[in-house]
C-alpha positions in Angstrom: -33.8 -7.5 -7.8 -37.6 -7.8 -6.6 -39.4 -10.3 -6.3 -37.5 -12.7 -3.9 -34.0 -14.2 -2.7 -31.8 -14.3 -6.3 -28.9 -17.0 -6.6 -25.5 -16.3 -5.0 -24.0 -16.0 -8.7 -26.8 -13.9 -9.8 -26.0 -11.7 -7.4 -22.2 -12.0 -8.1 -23.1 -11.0 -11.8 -24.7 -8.2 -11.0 -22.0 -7.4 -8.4 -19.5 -7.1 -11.2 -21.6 -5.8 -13.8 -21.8 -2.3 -11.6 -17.6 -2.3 -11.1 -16.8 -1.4 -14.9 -14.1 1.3 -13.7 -10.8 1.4 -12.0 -8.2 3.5 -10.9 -4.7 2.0 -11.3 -1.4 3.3 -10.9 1.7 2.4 -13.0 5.5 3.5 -11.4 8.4 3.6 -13.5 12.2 4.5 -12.7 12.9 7.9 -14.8 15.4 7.8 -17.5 16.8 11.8 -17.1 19.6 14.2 -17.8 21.7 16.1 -15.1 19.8 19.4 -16.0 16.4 18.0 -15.5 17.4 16.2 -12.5 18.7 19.6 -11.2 14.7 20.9 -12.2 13.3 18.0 -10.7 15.0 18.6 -7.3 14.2 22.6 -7.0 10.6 21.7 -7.9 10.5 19.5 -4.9 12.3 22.1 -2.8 9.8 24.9 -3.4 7.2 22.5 -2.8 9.0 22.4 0.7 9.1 25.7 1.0 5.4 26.4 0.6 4.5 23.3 3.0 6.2 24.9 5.3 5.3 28.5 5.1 2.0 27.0 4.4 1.8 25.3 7.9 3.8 27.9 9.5 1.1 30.4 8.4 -2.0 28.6 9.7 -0.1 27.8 13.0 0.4 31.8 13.2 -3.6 32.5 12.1 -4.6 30.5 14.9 -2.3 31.9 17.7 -2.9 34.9 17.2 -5.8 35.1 16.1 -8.2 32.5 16.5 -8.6 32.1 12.8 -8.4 28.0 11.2 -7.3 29.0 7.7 -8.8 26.3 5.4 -6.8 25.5 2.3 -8.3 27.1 -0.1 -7.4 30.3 2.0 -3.8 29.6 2.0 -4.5 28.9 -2.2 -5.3 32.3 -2.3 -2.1 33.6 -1.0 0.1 31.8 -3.6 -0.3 34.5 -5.9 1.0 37.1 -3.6 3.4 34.7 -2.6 4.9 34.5 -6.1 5.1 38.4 -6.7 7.3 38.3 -3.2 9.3 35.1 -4.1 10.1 34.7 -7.9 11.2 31.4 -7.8 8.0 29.9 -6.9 7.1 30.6 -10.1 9.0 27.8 -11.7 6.6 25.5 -10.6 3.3 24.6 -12.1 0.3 26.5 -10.0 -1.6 23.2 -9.3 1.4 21.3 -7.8 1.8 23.8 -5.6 -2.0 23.7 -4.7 -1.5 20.4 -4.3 1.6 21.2 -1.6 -1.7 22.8 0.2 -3.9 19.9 0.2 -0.8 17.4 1.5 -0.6 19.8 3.9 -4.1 20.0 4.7 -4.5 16.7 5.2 -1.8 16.4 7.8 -4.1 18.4 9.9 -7.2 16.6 9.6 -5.1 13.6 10.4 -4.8 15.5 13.6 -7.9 16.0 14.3 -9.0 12.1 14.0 -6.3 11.1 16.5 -3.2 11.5 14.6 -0.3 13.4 15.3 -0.3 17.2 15.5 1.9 18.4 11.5 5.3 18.6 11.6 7.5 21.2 9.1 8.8 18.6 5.9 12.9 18.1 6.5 14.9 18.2 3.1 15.4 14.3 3.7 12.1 13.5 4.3 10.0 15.9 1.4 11.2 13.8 -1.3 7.8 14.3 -4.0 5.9 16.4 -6.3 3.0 15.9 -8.3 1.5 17.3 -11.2 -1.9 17.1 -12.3 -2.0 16.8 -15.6 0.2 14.4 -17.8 0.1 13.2 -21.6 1.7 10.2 -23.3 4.0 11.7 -26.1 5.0 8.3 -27.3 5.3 4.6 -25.7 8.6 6.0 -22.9 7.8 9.4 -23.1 5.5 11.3 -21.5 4.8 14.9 -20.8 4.6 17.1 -17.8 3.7 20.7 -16.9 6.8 23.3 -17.6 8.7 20.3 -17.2 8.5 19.6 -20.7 9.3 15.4 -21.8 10.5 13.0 -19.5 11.8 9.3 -20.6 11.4 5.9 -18.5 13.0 2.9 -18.7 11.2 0.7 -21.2 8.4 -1.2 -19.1 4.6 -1.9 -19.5 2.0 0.4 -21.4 -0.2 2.5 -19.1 -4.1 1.6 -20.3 -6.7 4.0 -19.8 -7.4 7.7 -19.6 -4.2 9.5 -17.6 -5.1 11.6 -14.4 -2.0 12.8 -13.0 1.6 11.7 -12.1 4.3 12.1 -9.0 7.4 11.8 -9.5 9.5 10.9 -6.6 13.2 10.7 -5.2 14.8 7.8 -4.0 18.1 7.5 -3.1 19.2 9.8 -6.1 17.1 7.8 -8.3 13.6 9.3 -9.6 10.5 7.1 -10.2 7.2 8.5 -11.7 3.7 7.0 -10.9 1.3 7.5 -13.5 -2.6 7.2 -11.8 -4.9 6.4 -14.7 -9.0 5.5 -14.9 -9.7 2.2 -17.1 -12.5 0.4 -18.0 -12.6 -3.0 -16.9 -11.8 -4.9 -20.5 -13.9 -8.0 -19.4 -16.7 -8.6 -16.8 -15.6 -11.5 -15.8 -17.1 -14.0 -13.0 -16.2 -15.7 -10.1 -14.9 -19.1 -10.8 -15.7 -21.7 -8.2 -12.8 -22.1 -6.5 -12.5 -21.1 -3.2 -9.6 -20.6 -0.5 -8.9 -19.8 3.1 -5.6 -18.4 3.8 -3.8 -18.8 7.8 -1.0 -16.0 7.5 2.1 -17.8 9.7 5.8 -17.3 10.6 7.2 -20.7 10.3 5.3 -20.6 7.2 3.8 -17.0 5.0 1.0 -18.6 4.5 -0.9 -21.4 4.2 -4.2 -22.3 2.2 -7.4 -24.0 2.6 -6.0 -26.5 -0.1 -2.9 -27.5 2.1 -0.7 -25.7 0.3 2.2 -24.2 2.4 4.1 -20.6 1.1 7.7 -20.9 2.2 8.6 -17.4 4.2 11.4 -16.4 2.5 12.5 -13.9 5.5 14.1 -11.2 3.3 15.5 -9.3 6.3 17.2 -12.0 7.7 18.9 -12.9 4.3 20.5 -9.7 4.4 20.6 -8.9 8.3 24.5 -9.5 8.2 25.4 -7.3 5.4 23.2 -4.8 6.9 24.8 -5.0 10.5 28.4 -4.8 8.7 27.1 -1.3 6.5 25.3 -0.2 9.7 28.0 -0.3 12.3 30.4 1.4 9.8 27.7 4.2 9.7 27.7 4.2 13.3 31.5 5.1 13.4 31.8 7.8 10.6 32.2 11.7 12.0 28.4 13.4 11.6 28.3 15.9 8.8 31.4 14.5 7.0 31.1 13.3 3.3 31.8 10.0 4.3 29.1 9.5 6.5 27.0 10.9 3.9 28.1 8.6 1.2 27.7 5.6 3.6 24.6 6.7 4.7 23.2 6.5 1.0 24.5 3.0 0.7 22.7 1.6 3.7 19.7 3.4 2.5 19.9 1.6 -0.7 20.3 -1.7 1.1 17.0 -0.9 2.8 15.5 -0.3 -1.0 16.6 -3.6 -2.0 14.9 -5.5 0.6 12.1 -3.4 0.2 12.2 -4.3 -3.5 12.7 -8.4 -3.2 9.6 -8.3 -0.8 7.5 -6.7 -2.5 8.3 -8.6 -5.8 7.4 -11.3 -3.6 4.2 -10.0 -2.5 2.9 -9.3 -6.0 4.2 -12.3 -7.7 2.3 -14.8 -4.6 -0.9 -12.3 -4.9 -1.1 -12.4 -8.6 -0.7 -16.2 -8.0 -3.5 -16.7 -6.0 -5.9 -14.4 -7.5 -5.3 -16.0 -11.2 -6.9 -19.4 -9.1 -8.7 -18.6 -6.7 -12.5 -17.0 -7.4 -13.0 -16.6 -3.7 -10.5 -15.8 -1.1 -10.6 -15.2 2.6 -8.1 -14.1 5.2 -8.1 -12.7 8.8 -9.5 -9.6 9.8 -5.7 -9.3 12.0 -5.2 -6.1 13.4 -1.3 -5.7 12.5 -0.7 -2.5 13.9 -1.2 -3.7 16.9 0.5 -6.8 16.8 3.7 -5.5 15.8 4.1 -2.9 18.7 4.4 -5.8 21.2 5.9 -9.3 21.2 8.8 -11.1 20.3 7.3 -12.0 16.5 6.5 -8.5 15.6 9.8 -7.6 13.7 9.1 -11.5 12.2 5.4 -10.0 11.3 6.8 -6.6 10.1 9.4 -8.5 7.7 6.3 -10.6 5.9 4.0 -7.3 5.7 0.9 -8.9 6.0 -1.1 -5.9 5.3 0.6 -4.9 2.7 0.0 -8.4 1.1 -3.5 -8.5 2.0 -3.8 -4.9 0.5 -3.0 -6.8 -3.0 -4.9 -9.0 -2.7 -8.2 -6.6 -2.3 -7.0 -4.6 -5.2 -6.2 -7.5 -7.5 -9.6 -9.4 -6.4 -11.4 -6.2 -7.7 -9.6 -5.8 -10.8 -10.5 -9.4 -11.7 -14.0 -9.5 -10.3 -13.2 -11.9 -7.8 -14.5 -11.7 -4.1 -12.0 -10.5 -1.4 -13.0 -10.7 1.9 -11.9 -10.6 5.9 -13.5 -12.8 8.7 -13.2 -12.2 12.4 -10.3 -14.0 13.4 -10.7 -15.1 16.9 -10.3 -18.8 17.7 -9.5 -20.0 14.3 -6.4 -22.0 15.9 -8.3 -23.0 18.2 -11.8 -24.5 16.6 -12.0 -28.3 15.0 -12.9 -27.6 11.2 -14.9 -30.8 11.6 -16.9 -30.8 14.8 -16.8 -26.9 15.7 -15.5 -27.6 19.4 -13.3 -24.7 20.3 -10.6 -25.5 23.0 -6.9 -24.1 23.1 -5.8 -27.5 24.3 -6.4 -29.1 20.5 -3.4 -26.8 19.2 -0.9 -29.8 20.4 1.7 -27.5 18.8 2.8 -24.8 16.3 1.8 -27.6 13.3 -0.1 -30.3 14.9 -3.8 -30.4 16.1 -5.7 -32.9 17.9 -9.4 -31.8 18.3 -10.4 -32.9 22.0 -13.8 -33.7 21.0 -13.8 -35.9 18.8 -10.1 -36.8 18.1 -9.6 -35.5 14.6 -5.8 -34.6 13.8 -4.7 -32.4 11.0 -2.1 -29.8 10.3 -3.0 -26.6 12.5 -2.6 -24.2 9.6 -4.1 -26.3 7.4 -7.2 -26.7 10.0 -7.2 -23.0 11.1 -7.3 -21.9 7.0 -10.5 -24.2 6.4 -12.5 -23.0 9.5 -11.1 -18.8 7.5 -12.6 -20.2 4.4 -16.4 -21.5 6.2 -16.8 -18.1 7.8 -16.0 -16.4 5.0 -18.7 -18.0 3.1 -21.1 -17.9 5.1 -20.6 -14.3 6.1 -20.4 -13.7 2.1 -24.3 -15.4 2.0 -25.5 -13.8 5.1 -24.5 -10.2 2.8 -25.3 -11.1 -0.6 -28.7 -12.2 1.1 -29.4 -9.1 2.5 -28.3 -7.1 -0.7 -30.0 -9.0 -2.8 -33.8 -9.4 -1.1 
């Protein structure tokens, strides 16, 4: 890299060259018997248990005595622990540790700003994971005193295997298999290039003019779910009934969570397969959806979550992922640069002030998302690359 300034795609080969390994994660729904469905469940209960005797324990050291246990203290003690309490030895050792390290994590959460640990309810503690895992055929796979476990037949995992969680969902059980791959082919960039304007009236919309209906999955099923909701609302707390209708509206939650995010993947995949470069706003979603009248509208198209996918998929393909600052991007003429908040006419249409260009303001805002992304994209490679 000495010597001088190298070419963008120079740089962009050498860029990929160094990301040859990834970590990927395949989930699939479990195909299990009532006896290892019973397992599963007092697995994830003893992993309860030590969470919270685990937490419980450090909260003690510290009252009393001053003393911030670190985890691999309370490790220490599982041994003792499973002379007192026999059942704990059912469970693998390192799932357990594991239990310690979710735990542990919870409190250093705390200490960056987060919220101070809270003991894991039965509802809530719904996942265990084991740290080693084999493929015993293509839908079987094998876990730690577990023994075999079947899924339903899907896609191949690729790669070395690193560990799995399984985890409970509405009386269903899904494992997720994280595994380390080589990337197959380096490929580069292409040339293609794309802004994207994240909307309400519209998902999205792209530098190319391309508009992504919203399909507003909520609202598709907001009157089913007011009807299951208010017959929630009026069963007797602790009865079976409520129980059982409880479990239905839960699994009309799943399903909507399921539609949109089949919808997310199948518009990332979509726009990574042609698209070599993509940029997006730098949108601090958190914060927009604890105020305003669009945050449940902004909540329903989960943003982040899409713009998660997007990184991940960029990186898996070699492509370039990246955020601009998004202030005034409604606002600025992609053809003169004038900003002024009197140009955005209305939610589509813009008239630049300056010098009287009209375009779609989507459209406009995704072009001016796309220039700073590429020059901010030079201004790094630049740098690196001296």
């Amino acid at each position: 890299m000495k010597g001088g300034l190298i070419t963008i795609q120079q740089c962009l080969i050498y860029y990929t060259i160094r990301m040859s390994e990834i970590i990927k994660t395949y989930k699939y729904r479990l195909k299990l018997s009532k006896e290892q469905e019973k397992t599963i469940d007092r697995y994830i209960n003893t992993s309860r248990a030590v969470y919270n005797l685990a937490l419980e324990t450090k909260i003690y050291a510290y009252k009393s005595r001053k003393v911030s246990l670190s985890k691999f203290d309370l490790m220490k003690q599982l041994t003792d622990c499973k002379k007192e309490f026999k059942w704990m030895k059912e469970v693998p050792s390192q799932s357990l540790q594991d239990t310690i390290e979710r735990m542990d994590k919870a409190y250093q959460s705390f200490f960056k700003g987060g919220g101070f640990p809270k003991f894991a309810k039965r509802d809530r503690y719904n996942s265990i994971l084991f740290k080693q895992v084999k493929q015993v055929d293509n839908y079987i796979f094998k876990l730690p005193k577990l023994g075999t476990v079947t899924i339903f037949k899907d896609r191949q995992p690729k790669g070395e295997l690193r560990n799995a969680t399984i985890t409970r969902v509405n009386n269903k059980y899904y494992m997720s298999v994280v595994t380390k791959q080589e990337v197959e082919e380096l490929s580069i960039p292409n040339d293609s290039q794309v802004g994207i304007d994240m909307g309400i009236s519209f998902f999205a919309t792209l530098s190319t003019g391309k508009q992504i209906e919203n399909p507003r999955h909520t609202l598709k099923y907001a009157k089913r779910l007011r009807v299951e909701s208010r017959s929630l609302a009026r069963k007797k707390k602790g009865s079976k009934s409520r129980a059982k209708q409880r479990l239905k509206v839960a699994k009309l939650h799943e399903k909507i969570r399921r539609v949109r995010k089949d919808f997310l993947h199948k518009q990332s995949k979509s726009i990574v397969d042609e698209f070599g470069f993509i940029a997006v706003e730098d949108l601090k979603v958190k914060n927009m959806v604890r105020f305003g009248y669009l945050s449940k509208h902004i909540s329903d198209a989960s943003w982040s979550e899409f713009f998660r996918q997007l990184s991940y998929k960029s990186e898996w393909s070699g492509n370039t992922f990246i955020k601009v600052d998004p202030r005034y991007t409604s606002q600025t003429c992609f053809d003169c640069g004038t900003v002024d908040k009197k140009s955005r006419v209305s939610q589509s249409k813009f008239v630049c002030t300056s010098c009287g260009t009209e375009s779609n303001s989507d459209i406009n805002a995704s072009n001016i998302i796309l220039s700073r992304g590429t020059a901010l994209i030079r201004q790094r490679e630049a740098l690196a690359c001296a």
